[in-house]
KOLPASE-49766 format. One record per residue (C-alpha): x, y, z. Coordinates in steps of 0.05 Angstrom, whole numbers, padded with zeros to 5 digits, always signed. Layout:
XYZ;...
REM end
This chain:
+01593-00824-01818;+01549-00773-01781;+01595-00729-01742;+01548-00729-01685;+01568-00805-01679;+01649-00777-01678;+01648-00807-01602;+01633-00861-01614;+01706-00867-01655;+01735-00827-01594;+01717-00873-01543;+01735-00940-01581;+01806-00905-01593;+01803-00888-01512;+01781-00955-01490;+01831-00993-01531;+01887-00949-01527;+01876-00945-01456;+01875-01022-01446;+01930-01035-01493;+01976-00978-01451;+01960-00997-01383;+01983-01076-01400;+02051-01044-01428;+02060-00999-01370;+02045-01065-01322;+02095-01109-01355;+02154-01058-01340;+02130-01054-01272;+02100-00986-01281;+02026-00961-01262;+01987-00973-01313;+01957-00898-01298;+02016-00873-01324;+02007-00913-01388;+01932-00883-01397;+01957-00806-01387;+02013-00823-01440;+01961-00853-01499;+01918-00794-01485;+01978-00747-01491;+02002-00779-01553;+01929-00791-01582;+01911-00713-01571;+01920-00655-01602;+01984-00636-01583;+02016-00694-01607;+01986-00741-01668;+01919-00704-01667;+01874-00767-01666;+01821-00733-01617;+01814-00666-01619;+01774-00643-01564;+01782-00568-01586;+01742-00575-01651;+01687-00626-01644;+01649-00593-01589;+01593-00648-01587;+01653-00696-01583;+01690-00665-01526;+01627-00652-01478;+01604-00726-01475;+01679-00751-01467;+01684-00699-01408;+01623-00726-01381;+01643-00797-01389;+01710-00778-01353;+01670-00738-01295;+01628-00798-01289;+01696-00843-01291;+01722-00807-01231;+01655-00807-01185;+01651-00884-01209;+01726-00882-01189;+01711-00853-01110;+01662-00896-01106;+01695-00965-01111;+01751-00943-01066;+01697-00919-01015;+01677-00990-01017;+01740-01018-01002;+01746-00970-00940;+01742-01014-00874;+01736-00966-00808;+01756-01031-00770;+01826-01035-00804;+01836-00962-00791;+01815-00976-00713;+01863-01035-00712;+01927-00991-00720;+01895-00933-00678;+01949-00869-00658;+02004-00880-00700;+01961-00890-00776;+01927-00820-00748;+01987-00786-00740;+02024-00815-00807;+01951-00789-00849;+01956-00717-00806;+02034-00702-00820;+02028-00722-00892;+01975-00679-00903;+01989-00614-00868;+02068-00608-00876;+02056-00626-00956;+01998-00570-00956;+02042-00519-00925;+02099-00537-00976;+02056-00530-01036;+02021-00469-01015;+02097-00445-01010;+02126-00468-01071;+02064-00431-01099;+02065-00375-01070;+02151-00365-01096;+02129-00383-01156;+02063-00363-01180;+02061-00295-01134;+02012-00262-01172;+01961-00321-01187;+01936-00313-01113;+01924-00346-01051;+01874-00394-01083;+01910-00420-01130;+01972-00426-01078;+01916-00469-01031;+01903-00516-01101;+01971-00528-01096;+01979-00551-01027;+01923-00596-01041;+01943-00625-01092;+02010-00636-01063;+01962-00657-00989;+01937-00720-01045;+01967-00795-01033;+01954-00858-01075;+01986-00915-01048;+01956-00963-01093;+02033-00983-01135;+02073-00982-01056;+02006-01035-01041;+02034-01076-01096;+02106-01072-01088;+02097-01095-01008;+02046-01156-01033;+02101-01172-01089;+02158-01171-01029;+02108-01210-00991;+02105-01151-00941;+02029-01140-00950;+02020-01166-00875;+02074-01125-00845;+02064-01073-00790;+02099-01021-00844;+02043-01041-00895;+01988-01036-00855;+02004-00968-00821;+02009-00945-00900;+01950-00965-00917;+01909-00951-00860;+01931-00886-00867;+01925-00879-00931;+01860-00884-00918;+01844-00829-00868;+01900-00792-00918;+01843-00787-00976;+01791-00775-00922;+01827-00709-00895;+01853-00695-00965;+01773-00693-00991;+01773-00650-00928;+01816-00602-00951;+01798-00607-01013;+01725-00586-00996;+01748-00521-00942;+01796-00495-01015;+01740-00508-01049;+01686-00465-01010;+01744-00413-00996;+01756-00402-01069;+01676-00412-01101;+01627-00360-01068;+01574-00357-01090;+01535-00296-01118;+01474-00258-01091;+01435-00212-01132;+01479-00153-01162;+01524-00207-01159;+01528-00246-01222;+01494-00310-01223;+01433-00320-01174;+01440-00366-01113;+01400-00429-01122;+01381-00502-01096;+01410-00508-01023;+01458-00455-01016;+01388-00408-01027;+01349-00452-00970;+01409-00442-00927;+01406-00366-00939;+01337-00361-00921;+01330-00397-00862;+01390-00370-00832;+01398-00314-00858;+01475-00331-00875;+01511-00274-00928;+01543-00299-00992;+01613-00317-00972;+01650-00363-00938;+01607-00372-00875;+01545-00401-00924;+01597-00441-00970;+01624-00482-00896;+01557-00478-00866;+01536-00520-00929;+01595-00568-00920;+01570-00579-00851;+01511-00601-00868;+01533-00651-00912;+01586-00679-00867;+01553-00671-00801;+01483-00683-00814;+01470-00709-00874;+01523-00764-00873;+01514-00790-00809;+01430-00807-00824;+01459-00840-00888;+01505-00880-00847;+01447-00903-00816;+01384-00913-00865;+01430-00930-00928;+01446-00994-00897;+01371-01013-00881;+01343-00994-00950;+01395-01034-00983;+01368-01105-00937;+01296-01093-00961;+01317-01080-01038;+01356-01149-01034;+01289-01175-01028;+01266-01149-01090;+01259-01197-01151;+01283-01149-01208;+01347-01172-01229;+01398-01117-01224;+01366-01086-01171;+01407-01073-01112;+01462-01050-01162;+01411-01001-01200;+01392-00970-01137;+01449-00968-01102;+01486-00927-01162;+01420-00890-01165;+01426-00868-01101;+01503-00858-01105;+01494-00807-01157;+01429-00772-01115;+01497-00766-01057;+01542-00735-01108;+01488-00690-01134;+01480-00669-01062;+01551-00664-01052;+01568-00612-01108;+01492-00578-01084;+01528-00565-01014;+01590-00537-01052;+01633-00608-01044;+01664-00637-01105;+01615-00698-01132;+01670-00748-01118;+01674-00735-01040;+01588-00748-01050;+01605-00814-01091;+01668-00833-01042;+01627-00823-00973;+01567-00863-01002;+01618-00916-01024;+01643-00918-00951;+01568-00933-00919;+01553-00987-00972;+01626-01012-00958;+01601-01019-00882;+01533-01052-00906;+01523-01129-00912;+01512-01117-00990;+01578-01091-00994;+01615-01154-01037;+01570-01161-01080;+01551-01087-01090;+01624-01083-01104;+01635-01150-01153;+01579-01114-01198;+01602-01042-01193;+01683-01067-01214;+01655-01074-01291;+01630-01005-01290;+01694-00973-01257;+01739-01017-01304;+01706-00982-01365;+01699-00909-01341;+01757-00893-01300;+01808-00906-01364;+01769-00854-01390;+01779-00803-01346;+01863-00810-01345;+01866-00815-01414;+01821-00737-01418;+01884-00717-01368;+01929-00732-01431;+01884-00702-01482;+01885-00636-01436;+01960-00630-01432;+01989-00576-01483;+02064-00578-01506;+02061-00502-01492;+02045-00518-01417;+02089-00561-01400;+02155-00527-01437;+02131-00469-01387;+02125-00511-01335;+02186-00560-01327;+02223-00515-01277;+02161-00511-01238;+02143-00586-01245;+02206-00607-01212;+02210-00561-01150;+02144-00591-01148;+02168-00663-01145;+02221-00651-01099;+02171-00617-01049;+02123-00678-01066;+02177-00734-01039;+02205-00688-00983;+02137-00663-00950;+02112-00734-00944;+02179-00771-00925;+02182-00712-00868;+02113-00697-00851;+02083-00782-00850;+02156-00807-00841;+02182-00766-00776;+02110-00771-00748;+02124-00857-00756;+02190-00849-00721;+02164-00809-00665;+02110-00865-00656;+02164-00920-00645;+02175-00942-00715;+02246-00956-00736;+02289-00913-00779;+02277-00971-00837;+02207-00970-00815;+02194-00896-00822;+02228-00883-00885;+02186-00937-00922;+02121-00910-00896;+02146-00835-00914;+02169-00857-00983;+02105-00907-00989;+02057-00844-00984;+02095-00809-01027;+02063-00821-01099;+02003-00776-01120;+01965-00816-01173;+01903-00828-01185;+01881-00762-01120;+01934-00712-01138;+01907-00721-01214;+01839-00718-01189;+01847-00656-01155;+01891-00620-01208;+01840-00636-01251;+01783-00598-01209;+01831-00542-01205;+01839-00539-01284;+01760-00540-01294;+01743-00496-01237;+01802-00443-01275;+01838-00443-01205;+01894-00462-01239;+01919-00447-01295;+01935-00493-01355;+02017-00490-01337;+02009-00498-01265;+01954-00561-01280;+02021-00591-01332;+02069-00580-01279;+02021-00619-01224;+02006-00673-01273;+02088-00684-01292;+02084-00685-01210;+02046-00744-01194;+02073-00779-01252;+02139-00767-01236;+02125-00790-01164;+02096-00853-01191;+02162-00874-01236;+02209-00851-01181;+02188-00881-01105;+02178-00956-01138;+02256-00978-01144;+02283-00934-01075;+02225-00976-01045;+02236-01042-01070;+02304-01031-01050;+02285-01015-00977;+02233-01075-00981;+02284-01126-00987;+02319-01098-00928;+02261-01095-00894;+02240-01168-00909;+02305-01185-00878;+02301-01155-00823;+02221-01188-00815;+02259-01257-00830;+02320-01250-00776;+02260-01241-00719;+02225-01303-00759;+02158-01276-00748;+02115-01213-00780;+02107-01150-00734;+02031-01148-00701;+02017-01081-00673;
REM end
C-alpha cells in the first residue's frame, strides 16, 4: 500500500479501538473518555508503536486535523444542548456555584504552578489555573439520572452551572490566551494579518495585549450578539430550501466561518464553534440541527481523545507523577471549596453542598481540551501537559464512588420529605 494512504489504517485502528474501549470503560462504570485516552496511549508510540505520529508526517497532520476538527465538532454539540432558560430557572445560587469553581481552582493552579514550575513563567502558571478553572460534569449527570436524582435541586444547580462553568472557563481561557499570544509587528517576527491588522489601523491599537482583548471584544460584544440575532432568521428561510441536507450543510458551514472568526480575533476555534452552537441551540431548528450533527460528533470527537493518548510520552509522565498528584488534590479541593462553600452559603445543606462541590469536580472532556491548546500553543510543556492529562483522568476514576455514596444518602433524605426539591 501507498504510504500516503497510511491514514487511512490510522484512523480505522482509531475508530475501532476507540469504540471497542469506550464500551469496556462503560461496562465498569467508567467514562468511556478514559477508555479512548488509554487505546491511544497503548496504540502509540510509547507503548506498542501501532501509530507513530513522529515518523509518518503526512499521517500525523491529517489525524491532528481530524482531532482539531473532533473538538470544534465537540463544542459545538454541547453549545446546542445549552438552554439559557434552565440557567434562568436556578438564578443566584447556579451563578455563584460556576464563579467559586472557577476563580478559587484558577488561583490554586496558578499556585501549584508557580511552586512547582518557577522558572516556566507566569503563562504557563495561568495554563494551569485554567486548566484546573475546566469542569465536565457529564459522568456526575449520569450517576444522579442512574440514582434517579436527575430532577433534584442538587442536580440541577450542577448542571446549570456547569453550564455558565464552561462559559467563564472559555472566558478565561480566551483573556490566558491573548495574555500569552501577542502578536508581532514589523521588526517583530511574523507580520500582523487578517483582523488583528484592521484593528491596528483603524485604531491605531500597539501590538500587545490591549489589540489581543480589544479583538476578544469584538467577538464577544459585537459580533456575537448580531449572530444571536440574524443566525436564527437565516436558518427559517434555508428550511425552506429543497436541497436535501441543507440546513445541516449550512449551518456547519457557517459554524466553521464562527470558529474561523474566533481564532481570527485571537479566541480558540472551539469557543467560535461552542457560541454558534449556543444561538442554533436557541433557534427553532435546533432538534433537528442537533439529531443530524450527533453522527458527525460520534465519529470525530473519539478521534481527538484518542490523539491525547498518542501524545503522552513515558518520559513525561515518570517526570511528572509528583506533579500530577498535587495537581489532583488541588483539582478535588478547589472545586469542593470554591462551588461547594459558595452552595452552602446560598442555603444548600451540608449533604447538598458537598455533592455539588464533588459533582464539579471531574475535568474531562474541558480540562483535556484546554491542556491540549496549551501543549500545541508550547505554553506548556510536554511534562506539565502528562501531569494535567493524569489530572482529569484521575478526577474522572475518583469522584464517581464518594458520589454515589453521597447519592444514596441523598435519595434518602429526598424520600423521607416524599417529594423532590423545586427551587
Amino acid at each position: 500500500m501507498h504510504e500516503s494512504f497510511l491514514f487511512l489504517e490510522y484512523l480505522a485502528i482509531i475508530l475501532v479501538g476507540a469504540k471497542l474501549s469506550a464500551e469496556i470503560c462503560s461496562r465498569m462504570d467508567i467514562s468511556p473518555v478514559l477508555g479512548e485516552i488509554l487505546i491511544g496511549f497503548l496504540l502509540g508510540a510509547s507503548c506498542l508503536g501501532w501509530i507513530d505520529l513522529g515518523t509518518h508526517e503526512h499521517e500525523a497532520v491529517i489525524v491532528r486535523s481530524l482531532s482539531e476538527l473532533g473538538v470544534i465538532f465537540m463544542m459545538f454539540y454541547i453549545g446546542l444542548e445549552v438552554r439559557i432558560s434552565q440557567i434562568a430557572k436556578i438564578g443566584f445560587i447556579a451563578i455563584s456555584v460556576a464563579a467559586g469553581g472557577i476563580f478559587i481552582p484558577l488561583i490554586l493552579g496558578y499556585s501549584v504552578g508557580l511552586w512547582m514550575y518557577p522558572q516556566a513563567g507566569w503563562a504557563t502558571h495561568l495554563f494551569i489555573g485554567a486548566i484546573m478553572a475546566a469542569t465536565s460534569v457529564a459522568i456526575t449527570a449520569r450517576i444522579m439520572l442512574d440514582l434517579g436524582l436527575h430532577r433534584s435541586r442538587a442536580s440541577r444547580i450542577i448542571l446549570a452551572a456547569a453550564v455558565l462553568d464552561d462559559i467563564l472557563g472559555l472566558v478565561v481561557l480566551s483573556i490566558v490566551l491573548a495574555a500569552t499570544r501577542i502578536p508581532k509587528g514589523p521588526g517583530g517576527g511574523e507580520p500582523i494579518h487578517g483582523l488583528a491588522a484592521i484593528f491596528q489601523n483603524i485604531l491605531g491599537l500597539g501590538n500587545g495585549l490591549l489589540l489581543n482583548i480589544s479583538l476578544i471584544v469584538f467577538f464577544l460584544v459585537v459580533l456575537f450578539p448580531i449572530l444571536w440575532v440574524i443566525v436564527p432568521k437565516i436558518l427559517l428561510k434555508v428550511e425552506q430550501l429543497d436541497g436535501k441536507g441543507s440546513l445541516l450543510v449550512i449551518v456547519l458551514g457557517l459554524m466553521l466561518l464562527c470558529a474561523f472568526v474566533a481564532a481570527e480575533c485571537g479566541l480558540a476555534p472551539i469557543i467560535g464553534a461552542f457560541l454558534f452552537g449556543m444561538i442554533v441551540g436557541s433557534s427553532k431548528a435546533s432538534q433537528v440541527i442537533e439529531e443530524e450533527v450527533e453522527p458527525i460528533f460520534l465519529f470525530l470527537a473519539p478521534v481527538f481523545f484518542v490523539t491525547i493518548g498518542l501524545l503522552f510520552d513515558v518520559n513525561n509522565i515518570a517526570a511528572a507523577w509528583h506533579f500530577a498528584i498535587i495537581l489532583t488534590i488541588a483539582a478535588v479541593l478547589s472545586k469542593l471549596i470554591g462551588s461547594g462553600f459558595a452552595a452552602k452559603t446560598c442555603g444548600a445543606s451540608n449533604l447538598e453542598s458537598t455533592i455539588i462541590g464533588l459533582g464539579m469536580v471531574p475535568r474531562g472532556e474541558v480540562g483535556l481540551i484546554v491542556a491540549n491548546i496549551g501543549l500545541i500553543t508550547g505554553v506548556v510543556s510536554g511534562e506539565i501537559f502528562a501531569g494535567a492529562v493524569v489530572m482529569c483522568i484521575l478526577t474522572i476514576v475518583v469522584v464517581p464512588p464518594f458520589l454515589k455514596i453521597l447519592g444514596k444518602k441523598y435519595q434518602k433524605v429526598l424520600t423521607r420529605k416524599t417529594a423532590v426539591d423545586t427551587y
